[in-house]
N, C-alpha and C positions, 0 to 999 in steps of 0.2 A: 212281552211277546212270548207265546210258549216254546220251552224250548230252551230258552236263556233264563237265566238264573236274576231278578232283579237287586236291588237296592236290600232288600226285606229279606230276598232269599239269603244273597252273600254275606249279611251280618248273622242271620240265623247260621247258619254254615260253619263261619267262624270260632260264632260263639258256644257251636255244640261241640265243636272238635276243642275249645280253649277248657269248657267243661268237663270235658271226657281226660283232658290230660292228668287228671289227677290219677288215672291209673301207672302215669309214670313216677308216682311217689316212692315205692321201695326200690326203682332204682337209685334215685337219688339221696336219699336215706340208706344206702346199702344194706336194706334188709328184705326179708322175705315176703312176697306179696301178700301173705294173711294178715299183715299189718291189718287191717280194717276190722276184719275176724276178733283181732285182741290187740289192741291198739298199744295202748299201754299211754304212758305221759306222751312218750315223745311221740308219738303214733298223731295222736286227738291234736296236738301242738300243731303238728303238719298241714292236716286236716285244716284246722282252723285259721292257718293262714294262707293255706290256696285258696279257699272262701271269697276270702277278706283281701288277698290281692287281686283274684280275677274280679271280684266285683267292679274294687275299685279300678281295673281295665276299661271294663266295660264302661261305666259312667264318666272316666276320660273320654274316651276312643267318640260313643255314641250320644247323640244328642236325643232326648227323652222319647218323643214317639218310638226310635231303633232300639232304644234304652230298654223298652218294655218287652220288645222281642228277642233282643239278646238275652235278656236276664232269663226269659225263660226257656229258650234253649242252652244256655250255659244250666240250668237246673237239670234239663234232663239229658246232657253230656255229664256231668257229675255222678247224678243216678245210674248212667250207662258205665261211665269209669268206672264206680263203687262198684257196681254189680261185675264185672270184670275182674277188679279185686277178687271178690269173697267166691267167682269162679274157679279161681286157679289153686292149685294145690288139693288137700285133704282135709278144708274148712268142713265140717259139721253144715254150715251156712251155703254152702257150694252151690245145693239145688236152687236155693233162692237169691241169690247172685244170676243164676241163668234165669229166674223169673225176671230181676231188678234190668237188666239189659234187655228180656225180650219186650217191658213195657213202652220202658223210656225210648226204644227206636221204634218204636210204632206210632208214639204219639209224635215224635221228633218228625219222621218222616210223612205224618198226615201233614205240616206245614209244609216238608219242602217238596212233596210232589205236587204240592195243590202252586206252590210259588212257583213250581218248572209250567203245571198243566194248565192254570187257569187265573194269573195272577189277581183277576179282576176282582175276584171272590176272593181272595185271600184278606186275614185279618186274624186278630189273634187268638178269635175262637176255631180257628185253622189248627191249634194245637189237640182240639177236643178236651182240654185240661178240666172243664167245666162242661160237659158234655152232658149232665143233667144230674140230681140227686140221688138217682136210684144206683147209679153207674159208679160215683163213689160211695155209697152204701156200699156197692157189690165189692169195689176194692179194699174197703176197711175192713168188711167180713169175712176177706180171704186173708188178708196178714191177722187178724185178730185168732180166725180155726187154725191158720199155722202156726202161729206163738205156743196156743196154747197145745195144740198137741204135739208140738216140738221139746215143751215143757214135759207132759206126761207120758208121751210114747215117741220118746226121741226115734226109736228104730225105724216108724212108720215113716219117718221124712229121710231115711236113706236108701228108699227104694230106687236104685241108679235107672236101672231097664225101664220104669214106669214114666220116671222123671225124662226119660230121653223119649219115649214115646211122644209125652207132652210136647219136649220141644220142638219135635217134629210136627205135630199139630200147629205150633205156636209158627215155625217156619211157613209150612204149606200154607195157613190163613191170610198171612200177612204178604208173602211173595203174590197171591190169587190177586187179594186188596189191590196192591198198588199197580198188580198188571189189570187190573180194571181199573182204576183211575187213569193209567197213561193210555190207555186203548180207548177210553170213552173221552178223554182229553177237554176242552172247554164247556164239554156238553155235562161235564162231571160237579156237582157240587155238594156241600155236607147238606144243604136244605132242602127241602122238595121246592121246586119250583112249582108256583099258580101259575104263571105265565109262560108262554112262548116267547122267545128271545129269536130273532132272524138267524141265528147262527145255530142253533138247537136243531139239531138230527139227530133220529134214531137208532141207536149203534146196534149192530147186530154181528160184526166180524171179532174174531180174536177170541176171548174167552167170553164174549157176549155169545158165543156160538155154541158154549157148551152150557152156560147158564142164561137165565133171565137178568138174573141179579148176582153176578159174581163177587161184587163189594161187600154185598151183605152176607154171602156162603161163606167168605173169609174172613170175616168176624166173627161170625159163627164160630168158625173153628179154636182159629185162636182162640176168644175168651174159652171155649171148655179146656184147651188145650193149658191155657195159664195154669190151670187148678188142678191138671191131670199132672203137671210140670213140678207144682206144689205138693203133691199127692195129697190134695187136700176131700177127702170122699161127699163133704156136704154141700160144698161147695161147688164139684162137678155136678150135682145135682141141681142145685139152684139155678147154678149160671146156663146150666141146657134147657129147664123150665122158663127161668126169665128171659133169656134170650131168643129163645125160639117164640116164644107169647109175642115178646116188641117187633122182633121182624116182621110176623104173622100182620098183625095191624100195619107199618108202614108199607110193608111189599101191598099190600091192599090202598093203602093210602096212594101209593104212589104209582098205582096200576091205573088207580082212576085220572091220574093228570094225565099218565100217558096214552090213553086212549082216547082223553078227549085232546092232546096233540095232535095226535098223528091216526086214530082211526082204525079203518079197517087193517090199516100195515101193521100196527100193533097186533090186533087180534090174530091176524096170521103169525108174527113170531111168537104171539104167548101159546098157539095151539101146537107150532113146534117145537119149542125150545122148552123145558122144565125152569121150574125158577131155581132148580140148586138146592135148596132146604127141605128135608123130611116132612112130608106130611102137609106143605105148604104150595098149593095151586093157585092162590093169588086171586082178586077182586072176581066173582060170580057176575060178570056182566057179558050183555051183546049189546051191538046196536042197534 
């Protein structure tokens, strides 16, 4: 039921917070949080046995179907720990510790708003982990431009002012996101729906009032945001080209279902409302 947290949500829940605890590692080690930064023997030792006990947690606790959902939100609580780590203090790595956190709770929280909002649809492509080839191209391409020019122009990657811009992009995207999935609520899912479903109504309140497509303007942001966060310069480029291209087509794709839903009501809110995205006015159709 939406609303309530199911069977799927409260083990995902668990297991992202069991994951995320590895950021209480230098407490418990009495050392300093960059541990992660330069680990050292005893550092990687640590590491490798919270792994290797929360797994084995998990695989007690959860029986296989729960098993597959835990294991991968305990990944991206871990990821979020790490990145939490390598944020704090004067790591060198700092900027990309706030990338490693703004990913991991974005994709963390595509499952668990989608298991508050719509559980029906929920599964474990709910994480987006796998959300297509181009999408992890785009994330290999960005830690590969930041290696390497972290390598040759260390300076370029301690731009603090640029880097907090980003995060603020990476904030505002992701906060838009999931107030359009709790505003559009059962009616919301990661696929375009062919079909009409008896429950299916056309949202038009909330930030549906200030956008066509608010889900999609929040992504928007975020990803250029990751790479402006990165101060990654080829990458912000790419990621506004590519992204703006794939929305351009699904905002079209998905203008066309919904106008053959719901009709002329559509067309009155697409003549009012803007879709949100530069440059993009959405399927050339009338009836």
């Amino acid at each position: 039921r939406r609303g309530r947290l199911g069977q799927e949500g409260r083990a995902s829940l668990c297991s992202f917070l069991l994951g995320a605890s590895v950021a209480a590692l230098p407490l418990l080690l009495g050392s300093s949080p960059s541990l992660l930064a330069a680990p050292g023997l005893r550092g990687r030792l640590a590491l490798a046995l919270h792994v290797a006990g929360v797994n084995a947690a998990l695989l007690l606790i959860y029986p296989r179907p729960l098993y597959k959902i835990a294991i991968r939100a305990c990944f991206l609580g871990f990821a979020f720990g790490c990145g939490l780590l390598l944020s704090t203090g004067r790591s060198a790595w700092r900027h990309f510790g706030w990338y490693m956190c703004s990913l991991s709770l974005f994709h963390y929280s595509e499952y668990l708003v989608t298991a508050i909002n719509n559980p029906r649809s929920l599964s474990l492509d709910s994480f987006l982990l796998n959300h297509s080839f181009e999408y992890n191209l785009a994330a290999l391409s960005s830690w590969v431009e930041f290696t390497l020019e972290k390598l040759f122009f260390p300076d370029m990657k301690q731009i603090t002012w640029l880097s907090t811009v980003g995060l603020l992009m990476v904030i505002f995207g992701d906060c838009l996101r999931k107030a359009a999935m709790l505003t559009a609520g059962s009616n919301f899912n990661h696929i375009v729906q062919n079909e009409k479903s008896d429950t299916h109504t056309l949202v038009t309140s909330g930030v549906y009032g200030w956008f066509r497509h608010p889900s999609y303007v929040g992504w928007f942001y975020w990803s250029i945001g990751t790479q402006v966060l990165l101060c990654n310069p080829i990458c912000v480029v790419g990621y506004a080209l590519a992204s703006w291209r794939f929305f351009r087509e699904r905002i079209e794709e998905e203008e066309i279902t919904l106008i053959h839903f719901f009709g002329e009501e559509y067309l009155e809110y697409k003549r009012k409302v803007p879709s949100g995205l530069p440059f993009i006015k959405g399927v050339k159709l009338e009836l």
